[in-house]
N, C-alpha and C positions, 0 to 999 in steps of 0.2 A: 505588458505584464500579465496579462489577462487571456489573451489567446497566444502569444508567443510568436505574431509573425513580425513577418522585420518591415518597417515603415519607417519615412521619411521624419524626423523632429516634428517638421513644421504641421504632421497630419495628426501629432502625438497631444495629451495634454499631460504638463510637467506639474505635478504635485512638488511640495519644498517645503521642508523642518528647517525652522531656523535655529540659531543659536541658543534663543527662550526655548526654546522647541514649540513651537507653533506650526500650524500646519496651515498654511495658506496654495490657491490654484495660481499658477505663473500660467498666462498666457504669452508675455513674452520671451519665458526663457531665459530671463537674464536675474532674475531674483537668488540673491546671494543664500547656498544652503546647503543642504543635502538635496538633491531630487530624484523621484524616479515619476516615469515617465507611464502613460495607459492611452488603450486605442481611446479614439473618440468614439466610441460604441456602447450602448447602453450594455449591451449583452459580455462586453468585456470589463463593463464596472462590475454590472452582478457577481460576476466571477470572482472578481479579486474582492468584492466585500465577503464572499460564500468560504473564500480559502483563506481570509484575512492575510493576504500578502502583502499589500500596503502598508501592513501594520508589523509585518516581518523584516521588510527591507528597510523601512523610516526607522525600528527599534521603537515604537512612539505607539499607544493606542488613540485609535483615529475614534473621533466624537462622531456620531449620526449626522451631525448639522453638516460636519465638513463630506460626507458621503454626500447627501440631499444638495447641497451645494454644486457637488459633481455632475448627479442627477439633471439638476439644472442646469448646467454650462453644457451635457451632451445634450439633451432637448432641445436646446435655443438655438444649435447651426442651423 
């Protein structure tokens, strides 16, 4: 979402709105919802919080905590 190249699912992290519309991280992929998907890259989070495209494709405005969140699931590989 963030730099536009094509990568494997499994190297992706899947963001997901649910039904309440909540915005929870799927690391397995298998969480029932809307999702779209961003590199595991700090520099391709910045991106998509800079262009607010997350918040384009979900329809949903995305809270700080859930960005800081992100922040901290790419830091921790």
């Amino acid at each position: 979402m963030g730099c536009n190249t094509k990568k494997d699912k499994k190297d992706l992290i899947r963001i997901v709105k649910n039904k309440e519309n909540q915005i929870s991280i799927d690391r397995t992929g298998k969480k029932e919802g809307r999702g779209a998907y961003i590199c595991d890259d700090i520099q391709c989070l910045e991106k998509v919080i800079k262009s607010k495209r997350l918040e384009k494709v979900l329809d949903i405005k995305i809270s700080e905590e859930i960005y800081e969140s992100l922040r901290g699931v790419i830091l921790d590989k």
